[in-house]
Structures are given as C-alpha cells and as structure tokens.
C-alpha positions in Angstrom: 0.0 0.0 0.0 1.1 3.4 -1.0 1.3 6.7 1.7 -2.0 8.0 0.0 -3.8 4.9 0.8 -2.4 4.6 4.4 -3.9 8.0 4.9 -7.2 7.3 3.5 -7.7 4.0 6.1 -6.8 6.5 8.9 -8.3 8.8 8.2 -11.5 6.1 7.4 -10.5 4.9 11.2 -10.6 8.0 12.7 -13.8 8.9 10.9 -15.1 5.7 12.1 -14.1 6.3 15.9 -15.8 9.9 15.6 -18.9 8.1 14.3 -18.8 5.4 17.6 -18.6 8.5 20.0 -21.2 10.7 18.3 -23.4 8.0 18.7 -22.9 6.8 22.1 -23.5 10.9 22.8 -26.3 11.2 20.5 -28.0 8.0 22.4 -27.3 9.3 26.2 -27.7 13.1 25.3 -31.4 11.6 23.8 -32.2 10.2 27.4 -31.5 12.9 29.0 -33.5 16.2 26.9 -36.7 13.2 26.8 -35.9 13.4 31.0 -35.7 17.4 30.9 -39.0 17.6 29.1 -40.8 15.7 31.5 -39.0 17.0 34.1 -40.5 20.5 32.9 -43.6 18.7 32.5 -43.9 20.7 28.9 -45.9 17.9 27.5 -48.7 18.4 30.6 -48.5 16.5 33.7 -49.5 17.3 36.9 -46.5 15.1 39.2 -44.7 13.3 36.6 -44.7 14.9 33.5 -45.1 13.6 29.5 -42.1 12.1 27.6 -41.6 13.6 24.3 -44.5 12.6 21.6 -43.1 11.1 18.5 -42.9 13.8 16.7 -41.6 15.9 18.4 -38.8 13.2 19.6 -38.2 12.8 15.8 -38.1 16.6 15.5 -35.3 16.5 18.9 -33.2 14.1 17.3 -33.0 16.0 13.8 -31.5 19.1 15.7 -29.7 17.3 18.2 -27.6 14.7 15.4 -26.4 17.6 13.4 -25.6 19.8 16.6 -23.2 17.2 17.9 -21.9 16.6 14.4 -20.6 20.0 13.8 -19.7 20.4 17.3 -17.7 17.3 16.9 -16.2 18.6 13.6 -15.3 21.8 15.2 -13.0 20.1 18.0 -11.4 17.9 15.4 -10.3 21.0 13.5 -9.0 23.0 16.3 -7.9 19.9 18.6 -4.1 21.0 19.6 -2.5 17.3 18.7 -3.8 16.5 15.6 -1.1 15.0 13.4 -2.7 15.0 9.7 -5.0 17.1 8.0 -8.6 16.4 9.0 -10.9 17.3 5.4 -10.4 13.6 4.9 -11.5 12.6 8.2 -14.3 15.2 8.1 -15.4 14.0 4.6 -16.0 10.3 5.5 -17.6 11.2 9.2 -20.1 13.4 7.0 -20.6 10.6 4.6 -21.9 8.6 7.6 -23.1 10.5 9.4 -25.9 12.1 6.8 -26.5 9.2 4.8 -29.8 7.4 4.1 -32.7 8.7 6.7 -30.3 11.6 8.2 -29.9 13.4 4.5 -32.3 16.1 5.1 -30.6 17.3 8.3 -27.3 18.2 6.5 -28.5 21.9 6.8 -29.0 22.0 10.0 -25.5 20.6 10.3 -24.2 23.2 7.7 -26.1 25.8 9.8 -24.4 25.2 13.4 -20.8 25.0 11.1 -21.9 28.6 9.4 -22.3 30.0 13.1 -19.0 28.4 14.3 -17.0 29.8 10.8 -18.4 33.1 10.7 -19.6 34.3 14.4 -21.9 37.3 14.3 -21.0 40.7 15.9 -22.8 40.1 19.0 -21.2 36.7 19.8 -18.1 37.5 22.8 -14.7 37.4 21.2 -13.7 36.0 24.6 -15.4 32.9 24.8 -14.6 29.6 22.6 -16.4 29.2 19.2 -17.8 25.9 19.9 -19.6 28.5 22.7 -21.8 29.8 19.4 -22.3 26.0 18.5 -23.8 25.1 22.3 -25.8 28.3 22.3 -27.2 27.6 18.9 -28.2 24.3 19.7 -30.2 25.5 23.4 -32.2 28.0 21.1 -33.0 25.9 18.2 -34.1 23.1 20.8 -36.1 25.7 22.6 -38.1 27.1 19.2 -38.3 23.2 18.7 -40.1 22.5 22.0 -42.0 25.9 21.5 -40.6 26.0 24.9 -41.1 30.3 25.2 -44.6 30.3 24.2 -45.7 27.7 26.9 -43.2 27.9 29.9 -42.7 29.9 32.9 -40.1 31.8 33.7 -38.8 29.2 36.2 -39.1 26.5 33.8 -37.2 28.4 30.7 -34.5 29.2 33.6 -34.4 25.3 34.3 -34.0 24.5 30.8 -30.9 26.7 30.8 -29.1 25.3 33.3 -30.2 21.8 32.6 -28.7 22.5 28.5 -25.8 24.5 29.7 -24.6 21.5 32.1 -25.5 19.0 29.8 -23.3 20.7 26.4 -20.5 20.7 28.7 -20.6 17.2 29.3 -21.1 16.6 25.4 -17.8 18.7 24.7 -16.0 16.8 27.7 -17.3 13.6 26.5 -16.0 14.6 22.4 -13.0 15.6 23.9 -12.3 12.5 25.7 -12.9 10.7 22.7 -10.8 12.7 20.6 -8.0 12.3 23.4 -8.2 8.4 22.3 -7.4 9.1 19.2 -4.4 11.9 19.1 -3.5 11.3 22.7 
C-alpha cells in the first residue's frame, strides 16, 4: 500500500471512531432532553410529567444529530495534537453521518458550522467558538419544543441550566474521545 492509501484508512478509522462517540452521545444526550421535558412537564402533567410525543422526539433528534456533528467537527479542526489534516476525516464522518434517513438534516449541520465559521457581531470574542455551536443548539431546541410560548419563567431558567450543564458534558465527552485518538 502506497502513503495516499495509508492515509485514506486512517483517516477512514478516525472517521469511524468519531462516528462510535457521536453515537454513544447522541443515544445518552437523547435520554436525557426526553428526561428534561418531562422534568418541565412541557408535554402536561400534573406530578410526573409527559415524555416527548413522537414527533416531536423525531423533530429533537434532527436538531440534536447535526448539533453534535458539527460540534464534533469543530474540536477535530482546532484539537491541539492532531497529526494530519482532517478534510479527509471530516469527509468520510459526513458521509456517515448524513447518509440514508439523516440526509435532510445536512443543513441544519451546515447551519451550526456557518455559526461556528463566521460568528456574528454580538457573539463574545472572549469565549470559545464551539460557545456559538452550544448556544445555537439550546435555542433551536427551545423554538423546537416551542418552549417560550408555553413555559414559565422558572421552567425556561431550568432548561438553561439543565442544556448549559449537559453541552458541557457533550464537549467533555467529544473531547475525551478525541483524546483516544491523538492522545
């Protein structure tokens, strides 16, 4: 085998470990908005509240894949020991990420990557871009839920904490990942 095809199975193997974390993320992070909504009883419920409907569980998981997908792409671009260039990498990760049923949420990816590449004036300078990518994600979720046209004020301040804690554990959990792979 020649260098070019040495670098195309890394950089399918790397692709293929990003794929194996997204979706162990993508299956707990699931678990835990369906446990936020009912916890917020947004779906009605007096003492223990509604899970997520199926629709709007389908509607959950086509923000929530591409959020973690471009949040994922972003760390792999900017993480401090990568060895080799990662459009290779990225280009088989999108491949499987957005193929068959997931092809109509490549915007929505493209979207949360536009926000991270081109922050708008009144995103902080200070703070890290994948900062935009999390805060993205908590309002599109919100709109998603229609969360601001049926919640109280306690409840929307809930949901803030509850999504600000829980994309810090996504980004610690990439991260560890990611630490696997260029140690």
């Amino acid at each position: 085998m020649g260098l070019e095809e040495d670098n195309l199975e890394l950089d399918k193997r790397i692709s293929l470990a990003l794929g194996v974390a997204l979706g162990a993320i993508a299956e707990t992070t699931y678990e835990e908005l369906n446990r936020l909504y009912k916890k917020l009883r947004l779906g009605g419920g007096l003492i223990n509240g509604r899970p997520l409907t199926e629709e709007l569980g389908k509607a959950t998981r086509y923000e929530l894949l591409p959020y973690l997908a471009a949040l994922s792409a972003a760390l792999v671009q900017e993480w401090p020991k990568r060895t080799i260039p990662c459009e290779g990498i990225l280009g088989h990760f999108e491949k499987a990420v957005f193929s068959l049923n997931l092809e109509r949420a490549k915007p929505t990816y493209a979207h949360y990557l536009d926000r991270y590449y081109h922050p708008r004036h009144s995103d902080s300078a200070s703070l890290p871009r994948e900062t935009i990518i999390h805060s993205e994600f908590l309002q599109r979720l919100a709109d998603a839920w229609s969360l601001f046209q049926r919640s109280t004020d306690v409840q929307e301040a809930e949901y803030v904490q509850s999504l600000s804690n829980l994309t810090r554990q996504i980004e610690l959990s990439f991260r560890s990942a990611l630490a696997g792979i260029w140690p």
